[in-house]
N, CA, C and O atoms as CSV, one atom per row, in Angstrom:
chain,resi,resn,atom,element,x,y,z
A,1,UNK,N,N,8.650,5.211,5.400
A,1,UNK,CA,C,8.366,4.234,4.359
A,1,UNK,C,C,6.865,3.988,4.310
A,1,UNK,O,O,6.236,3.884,5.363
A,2,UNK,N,N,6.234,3.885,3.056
A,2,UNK,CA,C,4.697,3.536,3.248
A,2,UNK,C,C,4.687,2.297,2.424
A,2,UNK,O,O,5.403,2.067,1.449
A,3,UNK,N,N,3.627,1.405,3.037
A,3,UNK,CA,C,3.749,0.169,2.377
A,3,UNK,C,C,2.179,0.134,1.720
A,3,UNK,O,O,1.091,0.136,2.295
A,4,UNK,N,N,2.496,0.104,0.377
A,4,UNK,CA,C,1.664,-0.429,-0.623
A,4,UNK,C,C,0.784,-1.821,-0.247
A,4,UNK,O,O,1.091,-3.012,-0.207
A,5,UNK,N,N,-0.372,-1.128,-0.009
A,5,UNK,CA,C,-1.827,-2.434,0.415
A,5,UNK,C,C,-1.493,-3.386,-0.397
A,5,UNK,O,O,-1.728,-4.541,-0.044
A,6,UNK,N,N,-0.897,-3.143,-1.612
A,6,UNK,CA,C,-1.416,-4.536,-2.768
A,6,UNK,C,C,-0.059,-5.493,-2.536
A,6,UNK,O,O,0.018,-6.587,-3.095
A,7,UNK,N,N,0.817,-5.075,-1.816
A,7,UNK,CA,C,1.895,-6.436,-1.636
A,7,UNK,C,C,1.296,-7.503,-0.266
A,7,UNK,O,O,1.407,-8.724,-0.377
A,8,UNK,N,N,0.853,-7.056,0.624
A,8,UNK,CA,C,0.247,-7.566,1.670
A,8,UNK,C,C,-0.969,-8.847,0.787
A,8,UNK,O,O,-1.115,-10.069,0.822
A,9,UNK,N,N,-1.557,-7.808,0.140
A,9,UNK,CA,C,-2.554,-8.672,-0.462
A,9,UNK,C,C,-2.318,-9.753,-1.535
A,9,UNK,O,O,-2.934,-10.781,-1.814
A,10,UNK,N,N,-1.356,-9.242,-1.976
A,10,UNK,CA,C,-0.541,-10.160,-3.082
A,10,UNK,C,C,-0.119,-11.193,-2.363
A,10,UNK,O,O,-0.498,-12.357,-2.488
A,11,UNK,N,N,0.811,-10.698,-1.469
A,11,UNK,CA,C,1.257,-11.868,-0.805
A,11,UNK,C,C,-0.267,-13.413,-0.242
A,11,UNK,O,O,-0.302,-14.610,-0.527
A,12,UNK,N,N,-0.997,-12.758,0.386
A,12,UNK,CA,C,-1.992,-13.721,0.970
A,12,UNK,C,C,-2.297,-14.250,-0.201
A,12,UNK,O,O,-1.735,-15.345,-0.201
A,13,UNK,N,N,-3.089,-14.052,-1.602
A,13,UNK,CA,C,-3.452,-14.448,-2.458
A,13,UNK,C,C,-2.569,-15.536,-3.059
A,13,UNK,O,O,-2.929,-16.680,-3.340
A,14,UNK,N,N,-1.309,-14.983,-3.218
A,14,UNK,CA,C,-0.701,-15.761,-3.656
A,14,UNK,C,C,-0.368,-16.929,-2.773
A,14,UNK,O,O,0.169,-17.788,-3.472
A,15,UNK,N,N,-0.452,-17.256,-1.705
A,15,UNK,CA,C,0.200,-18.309,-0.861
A,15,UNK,C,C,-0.914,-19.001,-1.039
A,15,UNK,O,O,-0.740,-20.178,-1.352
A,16,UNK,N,N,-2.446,-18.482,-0.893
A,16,UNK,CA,C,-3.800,-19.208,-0.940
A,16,UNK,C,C,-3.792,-19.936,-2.190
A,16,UNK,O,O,-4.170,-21.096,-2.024
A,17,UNK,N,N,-3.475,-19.637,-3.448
A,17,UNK,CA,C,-3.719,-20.080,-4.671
A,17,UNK,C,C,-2.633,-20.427,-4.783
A,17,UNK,O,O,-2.133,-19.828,-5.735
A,18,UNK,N,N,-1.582,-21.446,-4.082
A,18,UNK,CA,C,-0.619,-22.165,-4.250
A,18,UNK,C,C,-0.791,-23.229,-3.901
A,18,UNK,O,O,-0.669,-24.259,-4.564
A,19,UNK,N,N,-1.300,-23.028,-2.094
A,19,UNK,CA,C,-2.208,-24.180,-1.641
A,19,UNK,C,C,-2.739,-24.479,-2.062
A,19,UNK,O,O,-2.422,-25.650,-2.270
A,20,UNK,N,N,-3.976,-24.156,-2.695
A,20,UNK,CA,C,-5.211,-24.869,-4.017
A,20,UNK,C,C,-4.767,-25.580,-4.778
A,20,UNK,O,O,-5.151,-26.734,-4.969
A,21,UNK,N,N,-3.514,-24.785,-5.582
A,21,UNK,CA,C,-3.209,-25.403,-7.044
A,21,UNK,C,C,-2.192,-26.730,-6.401
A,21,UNK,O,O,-1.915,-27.674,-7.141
A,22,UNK,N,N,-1.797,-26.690,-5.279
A,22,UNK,CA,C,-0.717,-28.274,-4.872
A,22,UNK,C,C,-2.008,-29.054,-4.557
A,22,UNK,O,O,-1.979,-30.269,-4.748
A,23,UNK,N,N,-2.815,-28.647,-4.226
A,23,UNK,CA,C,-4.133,-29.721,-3.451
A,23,UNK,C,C,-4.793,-30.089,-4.697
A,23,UNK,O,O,-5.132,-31.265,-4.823
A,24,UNK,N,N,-5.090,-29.042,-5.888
A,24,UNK,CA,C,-5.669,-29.549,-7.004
A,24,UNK,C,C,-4.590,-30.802,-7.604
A,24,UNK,O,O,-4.955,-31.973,-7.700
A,25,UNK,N,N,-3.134,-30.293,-8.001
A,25,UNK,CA,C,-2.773,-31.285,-8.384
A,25,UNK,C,C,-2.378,-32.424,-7.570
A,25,UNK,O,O,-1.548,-33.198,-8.047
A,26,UNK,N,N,-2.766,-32.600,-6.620
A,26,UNK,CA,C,-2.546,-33.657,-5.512
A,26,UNK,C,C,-3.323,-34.794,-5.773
A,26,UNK,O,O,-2.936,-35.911,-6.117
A,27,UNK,N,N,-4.823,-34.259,-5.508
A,27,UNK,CA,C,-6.078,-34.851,-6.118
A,27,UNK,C,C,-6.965,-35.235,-7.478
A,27,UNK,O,O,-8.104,-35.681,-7.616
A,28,UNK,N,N,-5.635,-34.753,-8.670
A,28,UNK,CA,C,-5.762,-34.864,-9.816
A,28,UNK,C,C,-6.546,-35.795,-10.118
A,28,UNK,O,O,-7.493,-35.349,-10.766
A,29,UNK,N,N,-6.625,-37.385,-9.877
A,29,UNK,CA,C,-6.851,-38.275,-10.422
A,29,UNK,C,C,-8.234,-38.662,-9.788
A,29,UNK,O,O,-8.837,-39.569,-10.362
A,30,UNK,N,N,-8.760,-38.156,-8.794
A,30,UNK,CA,C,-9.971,-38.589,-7.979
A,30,UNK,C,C,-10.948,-38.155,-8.257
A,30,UNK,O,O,-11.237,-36.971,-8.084
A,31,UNK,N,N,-11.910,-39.266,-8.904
A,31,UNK,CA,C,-12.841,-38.839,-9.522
A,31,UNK,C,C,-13.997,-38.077,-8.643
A,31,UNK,O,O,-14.585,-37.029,-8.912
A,32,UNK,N,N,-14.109,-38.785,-7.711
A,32,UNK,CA,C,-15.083,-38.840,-6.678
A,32,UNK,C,C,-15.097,-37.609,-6.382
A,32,UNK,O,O,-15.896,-36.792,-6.841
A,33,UNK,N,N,-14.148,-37.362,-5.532
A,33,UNK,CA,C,-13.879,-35.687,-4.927
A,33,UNK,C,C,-14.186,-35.384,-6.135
A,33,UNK,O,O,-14.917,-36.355,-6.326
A,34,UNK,N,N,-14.226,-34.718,-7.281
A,34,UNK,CA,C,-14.598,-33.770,-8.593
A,34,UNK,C,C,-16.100,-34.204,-9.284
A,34,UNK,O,O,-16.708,-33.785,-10.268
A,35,UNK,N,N,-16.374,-35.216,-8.307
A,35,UNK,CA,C,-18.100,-35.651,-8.726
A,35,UNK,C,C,-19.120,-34.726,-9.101
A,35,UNK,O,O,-19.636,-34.746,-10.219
A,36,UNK,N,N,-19.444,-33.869,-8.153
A,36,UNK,CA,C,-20.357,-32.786,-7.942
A,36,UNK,C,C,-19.386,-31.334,-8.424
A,36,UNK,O,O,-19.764,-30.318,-7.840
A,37,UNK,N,N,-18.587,-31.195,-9.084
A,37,UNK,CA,C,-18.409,-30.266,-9.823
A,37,UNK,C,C,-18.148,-30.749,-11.493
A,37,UNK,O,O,-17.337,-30.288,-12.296
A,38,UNK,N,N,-19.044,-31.726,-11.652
A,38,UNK,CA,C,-19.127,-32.246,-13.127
A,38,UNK,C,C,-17.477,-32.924,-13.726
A,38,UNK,O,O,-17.335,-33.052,-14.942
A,39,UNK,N,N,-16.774,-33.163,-13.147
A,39,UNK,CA,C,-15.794,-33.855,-13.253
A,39,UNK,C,C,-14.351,-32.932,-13.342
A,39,UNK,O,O,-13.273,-33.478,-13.575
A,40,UNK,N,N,-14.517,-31.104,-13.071
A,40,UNK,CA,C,-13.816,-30.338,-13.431
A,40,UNK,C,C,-12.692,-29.918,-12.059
A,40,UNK,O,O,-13.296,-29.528,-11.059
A,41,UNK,N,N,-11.431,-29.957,-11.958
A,41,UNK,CA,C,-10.966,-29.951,-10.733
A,41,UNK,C,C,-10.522,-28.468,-10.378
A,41,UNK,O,O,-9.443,-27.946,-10.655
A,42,UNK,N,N,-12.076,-27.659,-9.403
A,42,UNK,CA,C,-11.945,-26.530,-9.539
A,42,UNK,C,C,-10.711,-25.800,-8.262
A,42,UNK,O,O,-10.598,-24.609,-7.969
A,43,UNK,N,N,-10.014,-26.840,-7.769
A,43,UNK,CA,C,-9.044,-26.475,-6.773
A,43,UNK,C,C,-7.902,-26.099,-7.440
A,43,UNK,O,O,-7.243,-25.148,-7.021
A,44,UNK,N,N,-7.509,-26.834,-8.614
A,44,UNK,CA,C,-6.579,-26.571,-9.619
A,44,UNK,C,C,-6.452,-25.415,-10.059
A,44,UNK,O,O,-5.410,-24.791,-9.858
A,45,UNK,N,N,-7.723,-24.772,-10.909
A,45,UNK,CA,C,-8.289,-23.695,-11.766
A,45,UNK,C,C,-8.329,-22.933,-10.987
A,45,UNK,O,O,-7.463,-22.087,-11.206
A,46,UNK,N,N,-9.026,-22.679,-9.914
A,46,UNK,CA,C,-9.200,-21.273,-9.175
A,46,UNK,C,C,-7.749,-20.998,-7.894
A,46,UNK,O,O,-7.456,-19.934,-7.349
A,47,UNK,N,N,-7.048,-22.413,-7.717
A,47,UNK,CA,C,-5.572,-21.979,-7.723
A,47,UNK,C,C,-4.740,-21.402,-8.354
A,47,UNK,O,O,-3.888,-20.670,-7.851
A,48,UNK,N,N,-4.879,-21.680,-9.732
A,48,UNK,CA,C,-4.041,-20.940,-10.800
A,48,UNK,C,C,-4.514,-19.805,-10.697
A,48,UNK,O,O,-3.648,-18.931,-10.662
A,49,UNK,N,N,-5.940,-19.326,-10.610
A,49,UNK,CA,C,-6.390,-17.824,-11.020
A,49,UNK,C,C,-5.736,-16.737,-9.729
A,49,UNK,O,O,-5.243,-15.632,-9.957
A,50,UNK,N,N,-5.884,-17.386,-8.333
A,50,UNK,CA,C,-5.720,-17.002,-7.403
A,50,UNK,C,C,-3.777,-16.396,-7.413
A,50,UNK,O,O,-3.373,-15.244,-7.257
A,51,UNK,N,N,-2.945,-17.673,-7.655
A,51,UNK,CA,C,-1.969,-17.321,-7.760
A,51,UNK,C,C,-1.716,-16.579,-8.562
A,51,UNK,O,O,-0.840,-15.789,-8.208
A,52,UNK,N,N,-2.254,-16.375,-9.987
A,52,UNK,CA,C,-1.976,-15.309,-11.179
A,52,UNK,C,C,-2.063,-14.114,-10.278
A,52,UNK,O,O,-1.082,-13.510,-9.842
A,53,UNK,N,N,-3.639,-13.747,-9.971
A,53,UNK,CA,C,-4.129,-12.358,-9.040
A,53,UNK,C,C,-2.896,-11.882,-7.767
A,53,UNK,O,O,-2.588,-10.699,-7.619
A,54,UNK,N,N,-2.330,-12.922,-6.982
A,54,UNK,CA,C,-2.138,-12.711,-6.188
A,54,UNK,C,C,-0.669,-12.353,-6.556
A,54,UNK,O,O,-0.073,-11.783,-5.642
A,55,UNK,N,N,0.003,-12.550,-7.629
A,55,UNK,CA,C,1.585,-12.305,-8.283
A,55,UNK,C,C,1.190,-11.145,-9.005
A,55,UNK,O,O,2.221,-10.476,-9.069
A,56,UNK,N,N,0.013,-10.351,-9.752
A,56,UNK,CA,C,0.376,-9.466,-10.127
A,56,UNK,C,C,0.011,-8.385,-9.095
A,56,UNK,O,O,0.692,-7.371,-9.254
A,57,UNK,N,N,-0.708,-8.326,-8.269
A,57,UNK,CA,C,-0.868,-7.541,-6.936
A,57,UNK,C,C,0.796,-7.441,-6.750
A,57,UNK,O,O,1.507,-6.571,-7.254
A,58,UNK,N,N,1.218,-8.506,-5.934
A,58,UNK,CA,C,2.181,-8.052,-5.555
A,58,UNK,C,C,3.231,-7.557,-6.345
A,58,UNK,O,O,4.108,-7.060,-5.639
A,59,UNK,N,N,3.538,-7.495,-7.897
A,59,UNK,CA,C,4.879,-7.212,-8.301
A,59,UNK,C,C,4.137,-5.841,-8.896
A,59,UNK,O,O,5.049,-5.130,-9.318
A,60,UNK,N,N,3.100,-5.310,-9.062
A,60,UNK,CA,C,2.609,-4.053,-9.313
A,60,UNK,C,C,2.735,-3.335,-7.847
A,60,UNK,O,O,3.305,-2.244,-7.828
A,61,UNK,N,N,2.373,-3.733,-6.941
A,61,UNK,CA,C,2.823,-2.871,-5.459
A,61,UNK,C,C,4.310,-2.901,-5.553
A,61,UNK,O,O,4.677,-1.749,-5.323
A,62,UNK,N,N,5.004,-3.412,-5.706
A,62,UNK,CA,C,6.209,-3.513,-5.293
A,62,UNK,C,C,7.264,-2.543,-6.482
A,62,UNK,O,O,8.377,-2.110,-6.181
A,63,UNK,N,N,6.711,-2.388,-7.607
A,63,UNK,CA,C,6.972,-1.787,-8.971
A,63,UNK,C,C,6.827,-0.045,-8.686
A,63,UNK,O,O,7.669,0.822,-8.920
A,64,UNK,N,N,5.322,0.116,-8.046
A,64,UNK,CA,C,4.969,1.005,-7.317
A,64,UNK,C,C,5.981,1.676,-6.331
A,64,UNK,O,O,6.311,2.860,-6.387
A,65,UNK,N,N,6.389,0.840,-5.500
A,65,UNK,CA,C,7.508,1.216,-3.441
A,65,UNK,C,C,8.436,1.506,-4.820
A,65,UNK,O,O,8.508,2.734,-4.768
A,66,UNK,N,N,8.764,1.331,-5.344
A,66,UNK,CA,C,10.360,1.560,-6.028
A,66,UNK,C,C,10.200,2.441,-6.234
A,66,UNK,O,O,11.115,3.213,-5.946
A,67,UNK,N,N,8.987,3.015,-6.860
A,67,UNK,CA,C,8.956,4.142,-7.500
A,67,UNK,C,C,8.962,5.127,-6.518
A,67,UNK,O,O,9.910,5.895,-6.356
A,68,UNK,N,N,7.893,5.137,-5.823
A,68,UNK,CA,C,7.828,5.918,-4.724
A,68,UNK,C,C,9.229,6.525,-4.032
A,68,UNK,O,O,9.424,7.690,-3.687
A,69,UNK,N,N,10.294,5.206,-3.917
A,69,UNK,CA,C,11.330,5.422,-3.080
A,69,UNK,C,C,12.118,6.091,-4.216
A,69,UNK,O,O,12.951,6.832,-3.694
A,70,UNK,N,N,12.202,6.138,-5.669
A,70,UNK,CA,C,13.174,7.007,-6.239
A,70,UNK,C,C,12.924,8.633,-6.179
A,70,UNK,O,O,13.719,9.572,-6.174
A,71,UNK,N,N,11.670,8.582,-6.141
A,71,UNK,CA,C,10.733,9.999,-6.326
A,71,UNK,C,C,9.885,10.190,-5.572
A,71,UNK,O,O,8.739,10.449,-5.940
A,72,UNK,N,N,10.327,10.086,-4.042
A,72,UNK,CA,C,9.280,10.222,-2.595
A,72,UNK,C,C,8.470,11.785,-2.857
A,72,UNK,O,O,9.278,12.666,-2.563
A,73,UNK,N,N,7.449,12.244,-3.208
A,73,UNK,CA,C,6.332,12.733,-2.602
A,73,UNK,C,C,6.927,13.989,-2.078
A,73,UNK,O,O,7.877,13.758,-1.330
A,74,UNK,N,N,6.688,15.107,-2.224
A,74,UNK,CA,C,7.296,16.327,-1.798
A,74,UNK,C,C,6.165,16.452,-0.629
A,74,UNK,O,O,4.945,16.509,-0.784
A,75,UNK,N,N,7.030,16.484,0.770
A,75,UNK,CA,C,5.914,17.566,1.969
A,75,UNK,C,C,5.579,18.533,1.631
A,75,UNK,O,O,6.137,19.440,1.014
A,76,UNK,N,N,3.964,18.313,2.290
A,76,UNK,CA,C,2.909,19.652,1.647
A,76,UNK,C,C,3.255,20.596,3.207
A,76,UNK,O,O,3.986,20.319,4.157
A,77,UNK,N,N,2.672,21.374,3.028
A,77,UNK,CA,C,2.769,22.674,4.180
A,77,UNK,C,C,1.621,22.371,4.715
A,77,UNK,O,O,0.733,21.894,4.008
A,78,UNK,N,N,1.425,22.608,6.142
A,78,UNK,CA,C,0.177,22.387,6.336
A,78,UNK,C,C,-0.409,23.611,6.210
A,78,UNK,O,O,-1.601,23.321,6.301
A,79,UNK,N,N,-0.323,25.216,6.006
A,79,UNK,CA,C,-1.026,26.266,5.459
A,79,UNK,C,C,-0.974,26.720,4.358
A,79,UNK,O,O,-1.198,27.894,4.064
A,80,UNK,N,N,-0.530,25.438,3.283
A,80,UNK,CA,C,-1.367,25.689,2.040
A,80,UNK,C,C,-2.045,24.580,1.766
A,80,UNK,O,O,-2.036,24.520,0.537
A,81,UNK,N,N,-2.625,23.673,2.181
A,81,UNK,CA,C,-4.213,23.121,2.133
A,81,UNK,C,C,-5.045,24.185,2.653
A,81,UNK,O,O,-4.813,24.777,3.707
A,82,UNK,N,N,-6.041,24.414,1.867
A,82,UNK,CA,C,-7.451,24.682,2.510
A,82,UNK,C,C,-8.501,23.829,2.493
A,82,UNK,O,O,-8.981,23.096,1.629
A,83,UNK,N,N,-8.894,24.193,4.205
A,83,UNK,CA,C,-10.246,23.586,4.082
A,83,UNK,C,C,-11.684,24.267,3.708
A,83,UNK,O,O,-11.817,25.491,3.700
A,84,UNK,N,N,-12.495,23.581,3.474
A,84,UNK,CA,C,-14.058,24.173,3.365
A,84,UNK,C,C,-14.302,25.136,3.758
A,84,UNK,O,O,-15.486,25.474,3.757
A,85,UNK,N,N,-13.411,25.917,4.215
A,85,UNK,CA,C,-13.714,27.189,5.006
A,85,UNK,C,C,-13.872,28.759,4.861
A,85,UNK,O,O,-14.145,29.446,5.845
C-alpha cells in the first residue's frame, strides 16, 4: 500500500484550521484581542482558509489511493531500466 503525502497533510491542516476557526469564533466579540489587526478576526479567516486547504488535500489524496488501488502500477523489471550507462 503507498500512502499519498497529501492525506497526512490534509489531515494536519485540517485539524489546525478547525482549531483557529473554533478560537476565531470563540473570540468573536472581543474587540481588544482584534485591536492590532484593525478590527478583522484573522483566527476566523485564516481558519476557514486552512480548513478549506487542508479538506481538499485530503479528499484529492484519498480520490488518488482509490485510484491507485483499482489500477495498482504494473512492476517494472529491474533490467529494463537503464541507467546513464
Amino acid at each position: 500500500m503507498i500512502l499519498d503525502l497529501r492525506i497526512p497533510m490534509g489531515l494536519m491542516f485540517s485539524i489546525t484550521g478547525f482549531i483557529l476557526t473554533v478560537f476565531g469564533l470563540a473570540t468573536a466579540g472581543n474587540r481588544e484581542l482584534y485591536a492590532r489587526s484593525m478590527g478583522i478576526n484573522a483566527n476566523l479567516w485564516w481558519g476557514l482558509v486552512l480548513l478549506v486547504f487542508g479538506l481538499t488535500m485530503y479528499l484529492t489524496g484519498r480520490r488518488s489511493q482509490k485510484q491507485m488501488e483499482k489500477n495498482p502500477p504494473s512492476p517494472t523489471e529491474e533490467g529494463s531500466v537503464r541507467r546513464g550507462h
